[in-house]
C-alpha positions in Angstrom: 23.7 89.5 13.1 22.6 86.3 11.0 23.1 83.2 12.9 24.3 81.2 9.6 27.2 83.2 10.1 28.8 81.6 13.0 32.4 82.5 13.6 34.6 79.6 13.7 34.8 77.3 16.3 37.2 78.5 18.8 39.0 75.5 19.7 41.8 75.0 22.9 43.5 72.9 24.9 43.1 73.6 28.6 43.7 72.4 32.4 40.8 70.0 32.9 40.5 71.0 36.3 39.7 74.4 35.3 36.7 73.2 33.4 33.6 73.3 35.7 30.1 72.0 35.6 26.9 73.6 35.9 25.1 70.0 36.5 25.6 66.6 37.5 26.6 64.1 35.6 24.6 61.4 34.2 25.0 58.5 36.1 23.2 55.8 33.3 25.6 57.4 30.5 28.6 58.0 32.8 29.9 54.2 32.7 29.5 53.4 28.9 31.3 57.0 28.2 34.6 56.2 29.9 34.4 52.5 28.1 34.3 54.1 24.9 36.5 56.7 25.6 38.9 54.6 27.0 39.2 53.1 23.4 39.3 55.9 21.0 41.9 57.9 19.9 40.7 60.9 18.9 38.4 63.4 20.7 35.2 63.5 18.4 33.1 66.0 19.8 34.6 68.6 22.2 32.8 69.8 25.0 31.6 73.6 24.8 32.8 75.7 27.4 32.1 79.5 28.4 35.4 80.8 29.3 34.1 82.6 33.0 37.9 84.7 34.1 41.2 84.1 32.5 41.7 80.4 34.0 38.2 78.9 34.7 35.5 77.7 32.1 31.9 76.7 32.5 30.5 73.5 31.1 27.4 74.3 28.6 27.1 71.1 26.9 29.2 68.2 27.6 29.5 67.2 31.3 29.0 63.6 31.0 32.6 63.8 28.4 34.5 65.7 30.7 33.4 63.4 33.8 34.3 60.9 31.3 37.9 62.1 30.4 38.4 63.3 34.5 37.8 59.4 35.5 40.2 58.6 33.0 43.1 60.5 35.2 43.2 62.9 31.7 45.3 66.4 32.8 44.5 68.2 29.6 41.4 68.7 27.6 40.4 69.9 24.4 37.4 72.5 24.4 35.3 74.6 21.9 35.1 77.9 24.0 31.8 80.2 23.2 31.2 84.0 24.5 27.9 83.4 26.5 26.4 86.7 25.3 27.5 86.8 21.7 24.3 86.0 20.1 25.7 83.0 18.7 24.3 80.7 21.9 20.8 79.7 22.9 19.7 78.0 26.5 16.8 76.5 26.9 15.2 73.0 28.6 15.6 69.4 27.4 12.7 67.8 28.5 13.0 64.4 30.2 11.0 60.7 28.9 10.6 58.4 31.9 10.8 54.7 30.8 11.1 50.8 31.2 9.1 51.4 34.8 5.6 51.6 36.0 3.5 55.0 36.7 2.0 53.2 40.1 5.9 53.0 41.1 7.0 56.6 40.0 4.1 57.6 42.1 4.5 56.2 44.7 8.8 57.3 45.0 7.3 60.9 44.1 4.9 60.5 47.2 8.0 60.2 49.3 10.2 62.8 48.5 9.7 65.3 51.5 8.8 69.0 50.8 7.9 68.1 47.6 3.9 67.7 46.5 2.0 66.7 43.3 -1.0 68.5 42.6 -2.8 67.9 39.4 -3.3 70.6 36.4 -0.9 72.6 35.8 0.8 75.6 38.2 2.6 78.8 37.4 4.7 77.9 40.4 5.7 74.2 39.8 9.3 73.3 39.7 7.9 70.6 37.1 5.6 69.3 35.2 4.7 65.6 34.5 2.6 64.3 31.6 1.7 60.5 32.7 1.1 58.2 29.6 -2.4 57.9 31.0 -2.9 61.8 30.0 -3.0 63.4 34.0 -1.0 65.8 34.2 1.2 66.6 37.6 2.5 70.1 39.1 5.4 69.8 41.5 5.5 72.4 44.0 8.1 72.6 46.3 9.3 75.6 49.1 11.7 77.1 47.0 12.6 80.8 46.8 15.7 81.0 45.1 17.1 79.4 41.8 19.6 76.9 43.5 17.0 75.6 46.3 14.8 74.6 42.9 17.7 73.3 42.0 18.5 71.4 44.9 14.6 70.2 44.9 15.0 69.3 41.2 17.8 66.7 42.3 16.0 64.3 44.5 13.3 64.1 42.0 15.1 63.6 39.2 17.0 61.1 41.1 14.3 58.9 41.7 14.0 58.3 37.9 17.8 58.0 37.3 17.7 55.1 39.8 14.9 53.4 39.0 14.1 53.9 35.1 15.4 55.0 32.2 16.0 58.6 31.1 15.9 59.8 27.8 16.2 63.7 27.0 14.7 64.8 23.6 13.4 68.8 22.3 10.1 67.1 21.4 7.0 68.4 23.8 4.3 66.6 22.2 3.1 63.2 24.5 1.3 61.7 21.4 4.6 61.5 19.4 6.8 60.8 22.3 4.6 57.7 22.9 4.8 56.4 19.5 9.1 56.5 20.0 9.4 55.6 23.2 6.9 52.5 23.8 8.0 52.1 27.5 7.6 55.3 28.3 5.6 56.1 31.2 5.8 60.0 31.7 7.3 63.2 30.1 8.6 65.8 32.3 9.0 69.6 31.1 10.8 72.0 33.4 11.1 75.6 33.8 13.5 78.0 31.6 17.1 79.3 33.2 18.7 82.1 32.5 22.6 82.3 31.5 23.3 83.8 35.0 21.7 80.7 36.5 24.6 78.4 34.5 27.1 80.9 35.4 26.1 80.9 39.0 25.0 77.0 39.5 28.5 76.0 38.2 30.1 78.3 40.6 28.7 78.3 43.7 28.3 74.3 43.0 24.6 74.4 43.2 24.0 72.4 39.8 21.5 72.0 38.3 20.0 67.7 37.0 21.8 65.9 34.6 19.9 66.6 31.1 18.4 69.3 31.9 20.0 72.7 30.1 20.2 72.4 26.9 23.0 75.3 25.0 22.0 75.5 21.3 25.8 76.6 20.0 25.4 77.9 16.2 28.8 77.2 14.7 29.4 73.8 16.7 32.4 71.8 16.0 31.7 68.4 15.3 33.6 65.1 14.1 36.7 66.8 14.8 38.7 63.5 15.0 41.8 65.2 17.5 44.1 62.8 18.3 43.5 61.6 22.0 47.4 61.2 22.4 48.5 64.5 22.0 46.3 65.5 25.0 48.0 62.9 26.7 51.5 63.8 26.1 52.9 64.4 29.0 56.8 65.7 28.4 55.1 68.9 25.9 53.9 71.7 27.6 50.2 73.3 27.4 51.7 76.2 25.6 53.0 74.0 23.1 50.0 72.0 23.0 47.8 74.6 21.9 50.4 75.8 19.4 50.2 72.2 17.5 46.3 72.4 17.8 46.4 75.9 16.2 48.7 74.4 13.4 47.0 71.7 12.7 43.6 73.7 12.5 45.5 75.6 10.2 46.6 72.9 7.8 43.1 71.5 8.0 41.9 74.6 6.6 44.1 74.7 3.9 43.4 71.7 2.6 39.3 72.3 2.6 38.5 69.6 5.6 36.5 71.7 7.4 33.0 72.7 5.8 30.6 74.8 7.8 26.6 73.8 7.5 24.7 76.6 8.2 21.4 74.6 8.2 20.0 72.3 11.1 21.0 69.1 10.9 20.6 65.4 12.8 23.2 63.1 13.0 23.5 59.6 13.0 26.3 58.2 14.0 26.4 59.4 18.3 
């Protein structure tokens, strides 16, 4: 299989209440979402789903949208569905930048999260690992024997941050660049890898995971899509009929060569 052969995007309209997380939602981006949602017309960016049974999809990438378009009282939703295992999707960890507060205050909220303890170095066994600004570097440990309880652990301390500072996510790992792009940063938190059957199970059994902390890598992701927001909302036209008018409109946007397909990486600039 060569990755820069990614099928084409698989695109649907579908229940929204059938579309399930696998983590929270980001309470700083939550807010400014639904404001700009609220005044587009077009759904940009679709939110990649794994379809899980015949009526129920997992979240990979794209919680904060669909928390987004749910607060918006939205019935239907338009989704790029992926096969989990077809090669064509990588998971693996966004790591998180800490900013616009002080280390002595992090400490001190990390100090008082029960069950949870800071030992420095590193730790095959941490739930985390902290990189202060300074250069120490922190292993959490916490009582945790299962995925979900890390989980559940991973929570409270990423709360503390999402309260108090600002979070950033970003692929890069290396503290001396991070500093140099984030000048307020304070810390850089890595976490461990998942597994697809920690989504699968996390979205299901409702034991999510952080916000901003899985990070799916879909090769053959739909982008600047530009679907118009209104015939989501229509509500006197049926799903059936809904996803009929999507599939015809893909269609016509093929034919007349709108969709090109970049097989190389790429950073965009206009999110």
């Amino acid at each position: 299989m060569r990755l820069s052969n990614a099928p084409t995007p698989d695109l649907r309209i579908v229940p929204i209440q059938k579309v399930i997380p696998h983590e929270e939602h980001d309470s700083q981006r939550a807010q400014p979402l639904i404001e700009r949602i609220r005044r587009e017309s077009f759904v940009i960016n679709p939110p990649i789903v794994a379809p899980v049974s015949e009526a129920e999809y997992v979240i990979l990438d794209g919680a904060n949208r669909v928390y987004a378009f749910q607060a918006l009282g939205h019935q239907h939703l338009l989704v790029q569905c992926v096969q989990y295992d077809s090669g064509f999707v990588e998971l693996e960890t966004w790591n998180h930048v800490i900013s616009a507060w002080t280390v002595e205050e992090f400490i001190e909220h990390l100090a008082s999260l029960p069950e949870i303890h800071m030992i420095d170095g590193q730790d095959a066994n941490a739930i985390a690992h902290i990189v202060l600004r300074t250069g120490r570097v922190i292993a959490l440990r916490a009582p945790v024997e299962t995925v979900h309880e890390r989980n559940a652990a991973l929570r409270r301390f990423v709360n503390i941050y999402q309260q108090h500072a600002v979070l950033h996510r970003t692929a890069i790992s290396e503290p001396e660049t991070l500093w140099t792009l984030f000048e307020d940063g304070i810390a850089l938190v890595f976490f461990p890898p998942y597994q697809p059957v920690d989504i699968i199970a996390a979205a299901r059994q409702r034991a999510f995971l952080p916000p901003g902390v899985s990070r799916h890598i879909v090769h053959g992701r739909a982008v600047q899509v530009n679907y118009p927001i209104a015939r989501l909302l229509d509500s006197e036209t049926s799903l059936e009929q809904k996803n009929e008018d999507l599939q015809r409109w893909l269609r016509q946007k093929m034919a007349r060569r709108e969709i090109r397909y970049y097989a190389e990486a790429t950073y965009q600039f206009d999110e």
